[in-house]
C-alpha positions in Angstrom: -38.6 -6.7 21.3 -38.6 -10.3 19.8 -37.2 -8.7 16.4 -34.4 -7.0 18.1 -32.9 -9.9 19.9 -33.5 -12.1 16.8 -31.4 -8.9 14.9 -28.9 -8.7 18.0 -28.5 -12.5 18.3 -27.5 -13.1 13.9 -25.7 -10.3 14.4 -23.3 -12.2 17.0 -23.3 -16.1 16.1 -23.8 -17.8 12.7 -25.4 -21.3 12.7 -25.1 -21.1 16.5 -21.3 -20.5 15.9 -19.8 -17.2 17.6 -18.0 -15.0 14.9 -14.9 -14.8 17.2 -14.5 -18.5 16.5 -15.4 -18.6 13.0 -12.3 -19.0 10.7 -11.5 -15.4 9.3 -10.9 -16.8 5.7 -14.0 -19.3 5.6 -17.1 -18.4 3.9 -19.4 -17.7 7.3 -17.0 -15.1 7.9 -17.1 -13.5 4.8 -21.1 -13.8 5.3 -21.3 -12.2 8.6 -19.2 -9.2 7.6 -21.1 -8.3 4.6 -24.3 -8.9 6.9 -22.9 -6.2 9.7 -22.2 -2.9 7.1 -23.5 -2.2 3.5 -20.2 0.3 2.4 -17.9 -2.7 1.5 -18.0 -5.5 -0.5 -16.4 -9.0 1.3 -15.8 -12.4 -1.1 -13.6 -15.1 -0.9 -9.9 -14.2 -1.7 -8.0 -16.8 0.1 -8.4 -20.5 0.5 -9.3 -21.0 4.1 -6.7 -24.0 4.3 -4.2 -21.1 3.7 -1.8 -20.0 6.8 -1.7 -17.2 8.3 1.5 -17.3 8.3 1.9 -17.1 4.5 -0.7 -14.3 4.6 1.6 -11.9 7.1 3.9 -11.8 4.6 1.1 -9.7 2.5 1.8 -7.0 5.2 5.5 -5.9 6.4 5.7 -2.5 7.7 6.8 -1.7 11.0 5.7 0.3 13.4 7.9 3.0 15.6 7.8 5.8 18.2 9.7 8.1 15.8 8.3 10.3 13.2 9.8 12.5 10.7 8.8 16.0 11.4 5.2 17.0 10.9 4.3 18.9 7.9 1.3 21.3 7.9 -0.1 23.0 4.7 -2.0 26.4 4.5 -5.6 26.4 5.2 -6.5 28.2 2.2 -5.6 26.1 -0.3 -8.9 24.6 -2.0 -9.5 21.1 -1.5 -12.0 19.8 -4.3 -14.7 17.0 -3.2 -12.7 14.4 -5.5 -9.1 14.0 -7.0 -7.3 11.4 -9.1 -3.5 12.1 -9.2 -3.7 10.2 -12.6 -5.9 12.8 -14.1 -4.2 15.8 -12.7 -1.0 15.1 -14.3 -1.9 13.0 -17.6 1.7 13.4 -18.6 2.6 11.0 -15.7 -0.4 8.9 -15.8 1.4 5.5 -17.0 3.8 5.8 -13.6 1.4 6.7 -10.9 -1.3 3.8 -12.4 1.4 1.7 -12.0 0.2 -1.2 -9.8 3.0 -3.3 -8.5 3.2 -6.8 -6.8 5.3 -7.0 -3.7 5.6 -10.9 -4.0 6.3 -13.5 -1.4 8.0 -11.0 0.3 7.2 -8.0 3.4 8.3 -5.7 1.2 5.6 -3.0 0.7 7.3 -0.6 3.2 9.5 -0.2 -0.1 7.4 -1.1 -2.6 4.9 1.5 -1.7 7.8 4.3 -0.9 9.1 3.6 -4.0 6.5 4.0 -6.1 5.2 7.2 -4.2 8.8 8.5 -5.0 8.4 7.5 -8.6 5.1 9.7 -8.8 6.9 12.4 -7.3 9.6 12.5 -9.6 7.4 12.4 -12.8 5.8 15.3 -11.3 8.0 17.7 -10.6 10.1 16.9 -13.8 6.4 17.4 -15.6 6.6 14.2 -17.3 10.4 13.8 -18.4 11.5 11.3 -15.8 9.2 8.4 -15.9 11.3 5.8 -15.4 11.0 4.2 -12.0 12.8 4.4 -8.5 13.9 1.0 -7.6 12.0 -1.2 -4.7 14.6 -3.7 -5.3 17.7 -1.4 -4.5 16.2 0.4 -1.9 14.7 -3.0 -0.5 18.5 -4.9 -0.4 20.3 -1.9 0.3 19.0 -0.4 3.0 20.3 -2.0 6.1 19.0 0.6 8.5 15.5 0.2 7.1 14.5 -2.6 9.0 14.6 -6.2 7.9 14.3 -6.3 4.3 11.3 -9.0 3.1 10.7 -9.5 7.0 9.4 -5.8 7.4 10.7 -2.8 7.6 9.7 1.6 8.2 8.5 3.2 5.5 9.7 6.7 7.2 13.4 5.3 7.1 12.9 4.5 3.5 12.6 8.1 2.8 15.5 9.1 4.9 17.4 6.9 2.8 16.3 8.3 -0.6 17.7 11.5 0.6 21.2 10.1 2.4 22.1 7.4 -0.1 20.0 7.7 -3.2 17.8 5.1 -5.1 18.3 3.9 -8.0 16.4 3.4 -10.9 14.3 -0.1 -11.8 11.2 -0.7 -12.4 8.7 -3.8 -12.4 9.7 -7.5 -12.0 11.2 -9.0 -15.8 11.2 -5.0 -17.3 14.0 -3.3 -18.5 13.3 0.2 -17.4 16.4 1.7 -15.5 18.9 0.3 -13.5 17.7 -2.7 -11.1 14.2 -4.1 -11.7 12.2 -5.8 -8.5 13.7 -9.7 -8.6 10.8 -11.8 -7.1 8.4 -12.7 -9.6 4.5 -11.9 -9.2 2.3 -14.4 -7.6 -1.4 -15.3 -6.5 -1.5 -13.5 -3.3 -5.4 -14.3 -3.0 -7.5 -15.9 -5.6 -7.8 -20.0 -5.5 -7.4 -20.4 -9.1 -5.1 -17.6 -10.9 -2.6 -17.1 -13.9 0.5 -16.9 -11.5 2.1 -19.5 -9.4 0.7 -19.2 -5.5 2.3 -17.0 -3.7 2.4 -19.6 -0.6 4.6 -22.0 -2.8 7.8 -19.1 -2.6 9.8 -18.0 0.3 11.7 -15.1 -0.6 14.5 -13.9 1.5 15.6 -10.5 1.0 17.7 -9.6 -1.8 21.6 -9.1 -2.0 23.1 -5.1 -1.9 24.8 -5.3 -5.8 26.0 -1.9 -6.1 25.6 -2.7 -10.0 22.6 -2.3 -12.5 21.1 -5.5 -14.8 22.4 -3.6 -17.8 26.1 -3.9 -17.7 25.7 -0.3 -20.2 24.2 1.7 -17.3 26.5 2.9 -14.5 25.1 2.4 -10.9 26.0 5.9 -9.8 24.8 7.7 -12.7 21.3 6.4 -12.2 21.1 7.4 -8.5 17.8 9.2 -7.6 17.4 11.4 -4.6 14.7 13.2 -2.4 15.1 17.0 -2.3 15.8 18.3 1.9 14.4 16.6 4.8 11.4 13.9 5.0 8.3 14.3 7.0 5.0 13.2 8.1 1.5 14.3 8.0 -1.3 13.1 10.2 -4.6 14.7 9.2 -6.8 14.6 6.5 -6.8 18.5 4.8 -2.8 18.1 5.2 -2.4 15.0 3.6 -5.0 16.1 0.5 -3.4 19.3 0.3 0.0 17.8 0.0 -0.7 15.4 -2.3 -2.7 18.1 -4.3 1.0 20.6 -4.4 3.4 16.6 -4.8 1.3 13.8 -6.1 1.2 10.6 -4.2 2.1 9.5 -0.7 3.1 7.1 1.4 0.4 5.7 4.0 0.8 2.6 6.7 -2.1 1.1 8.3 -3.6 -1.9 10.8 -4.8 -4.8 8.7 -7.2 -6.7 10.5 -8.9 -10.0 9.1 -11.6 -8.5 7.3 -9.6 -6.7 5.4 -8.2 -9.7 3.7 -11.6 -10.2 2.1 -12.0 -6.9 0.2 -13.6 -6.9 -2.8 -14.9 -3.6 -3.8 -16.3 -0.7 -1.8 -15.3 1.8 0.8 -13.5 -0.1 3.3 -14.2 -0.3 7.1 -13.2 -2.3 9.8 -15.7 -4.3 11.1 -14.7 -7.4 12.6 -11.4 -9.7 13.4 -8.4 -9.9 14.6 -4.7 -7.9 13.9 -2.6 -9.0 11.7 0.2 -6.5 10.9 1.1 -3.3 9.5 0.9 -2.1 5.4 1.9 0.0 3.6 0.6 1.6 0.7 0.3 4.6 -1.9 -2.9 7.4 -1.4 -3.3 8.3 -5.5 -6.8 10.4 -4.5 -9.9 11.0 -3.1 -13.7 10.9 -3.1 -17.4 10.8 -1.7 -19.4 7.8 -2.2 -23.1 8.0 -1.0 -22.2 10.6 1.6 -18.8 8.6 2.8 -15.9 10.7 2.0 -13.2 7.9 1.1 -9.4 7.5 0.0 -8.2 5.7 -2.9 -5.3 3.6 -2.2 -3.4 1.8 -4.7 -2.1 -1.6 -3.4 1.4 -4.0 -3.6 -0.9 -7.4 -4.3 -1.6 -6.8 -7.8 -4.2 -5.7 -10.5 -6.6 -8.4 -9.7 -7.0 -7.9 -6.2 -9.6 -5.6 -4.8 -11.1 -3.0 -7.4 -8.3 -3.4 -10.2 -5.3 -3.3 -7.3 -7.1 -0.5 -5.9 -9.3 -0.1 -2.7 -10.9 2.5 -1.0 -11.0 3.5 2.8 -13.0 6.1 5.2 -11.5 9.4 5.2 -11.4 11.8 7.7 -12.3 9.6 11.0 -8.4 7.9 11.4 -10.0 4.6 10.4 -7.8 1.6 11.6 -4.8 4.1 12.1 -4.8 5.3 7.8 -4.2 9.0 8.7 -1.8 8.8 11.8 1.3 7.9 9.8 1.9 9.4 6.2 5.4 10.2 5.0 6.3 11.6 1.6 9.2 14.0 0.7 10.0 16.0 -2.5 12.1 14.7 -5.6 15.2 16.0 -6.5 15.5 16.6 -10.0 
């Protein structure tokens, strides 16, 4: 009995301190999540002097009552145990490991919708069209989106590839296509890092300019578009099975204040507060020690997490992953 409320009482308090007052960024924290499961991996990412303000702007997808129409996939179509869209279509391999770096800015609603859409596109043109759909147009253009770097719904992102078109543009400082993402990358996490913190920029969202960084390319002409009507899935076999027939998808999710100290594993929640809405791209699946898991490829990037990637329970709805996934085909 003594061992129990020994167990009970660490599990509660560290150093006599209750975890509900314990900073979420400090390093008692970090301690008593790692201490509470044994599927994830928690280290320091952020300075604990840092803001939470500054860190909401890692997140920036809004949440609605509407949803695009459901989608549902036949039953008989085989799901394997694991899947890497990378490996399925190598000819596209170089887009979908693509690992992008929203900035100082609430921008993954676009960032992630935007890369989904480049997968898709690859795809379906089996490798011909690999250069990207612009975050930055879709991101500055989109008025009905939401609020540009202040948040905004990823399902209205893909009502707008298929009303108005995307353009093309890829990574921050890259020449591929038409309009490449303006806000340089930054240390979204690490103390000491090769990029300028991310905390000393405050980017506001980016001008409409119906016009491409290369005078030589015509806006018009490098307009991308999504093929018929949008939608949403919301359980696990439909959203393997349509990524298995389309490639990637788009995924939104609650980020609570442990998840800001991922390092490696299969994510769970177990402890803190809300923070906001993400968004983010579902590349694949696995099993891990008996935990079926998605892997998810961020917008904070490569040196975050498990090379820009984590993973997160599949199949149990963890912290809202498989409520609200939108996708939709490319027109090519």
């Amino acid at each position: 009995m003594l061992k129990i409320f020994v167990s009970l009482l660490l599990s509660s308090s560290v150093f006599g301190e209750t975890i509900d007052k314990l900073h979420p960024l400090s390093i008692e924290f970090i301690d008593a999540i790692n201490r509470q499961q044994n599927t994830w991996k928690a280290g320091k990412n952020f300075d604990e002097n840092t803001p939470m303000s500054e860190i909401k702007k890692l997140t920036g997808s809004l949440k609605s009552n509407f949803k695009l129409p459901i989608k549902h996939h036949k039953t008989d179509v085989e799901i394997p145990d694991s899947f890497d869209s990378a490996e399925q279509w190598p000819q596209c391999k170089d887009v979908i490991g693509t690992i992008t770096d929203q900035s100082a800015c609430g921008s993954c609603w676009a960032v992630a919708a935007a890369s989904a859409m480049s997968d898709r596109r690859c795809i379906k043109s089996n490798g011909e069209l690999k250069v990207p759909v612009s975050s930055q147009d879709l991101l500055g253009c989109c008025s009905y989106c939401g609020f540009g770097c202040k948040g905004g719904y990823p399902y209205m992102a893909w009502l707008y590839w298929k009303a108005e078109g995307i353009v093309t543009g890829g990574l921050y400082n890259t020449t591929d296509g038409c309009k490449s993402y303006s806000m340089l990358p930054c240390e979204h996490h690490t103390v000491v890092g090769p990029r300028p913190q991310c905390t000393d920029y405050d980017f506001s969202t980016p001008s409409c300019n119906k016009r491409c960084d290369n005078s030589a390319l015509v806006y018009n002409d490098e307009l991308t578009f999504g093929d018929g009507f949008p939608y949403t899935l919301n359980n696990a076999e439909d959203i393997q099975r349509e990524i298995l027939e389309n490639g990637p998808v788009e995924a939104t999710f609650n980020v609570y204040e442990d998840f800001l100290s991922y390092k490696s594993g299969v994510y769970s929640y177990t402890m803190g507060s809300l923070i906001g809405g993400h968004a983010v791209r579902i590349v694949g699946w696995g099993v891990e020690n008996d935990l079926p898991y998605w892997k998810v490829a961020n917008s904070w990037n490569y040196d975050w997490g498990e090379e820009g990637y984590f993973r997160i329970v599949r199949g149990r709805n963890e912290v809202d992953f498989e409520s609200d996934i939108n996708a939709g085909l490319a027109k090519i």
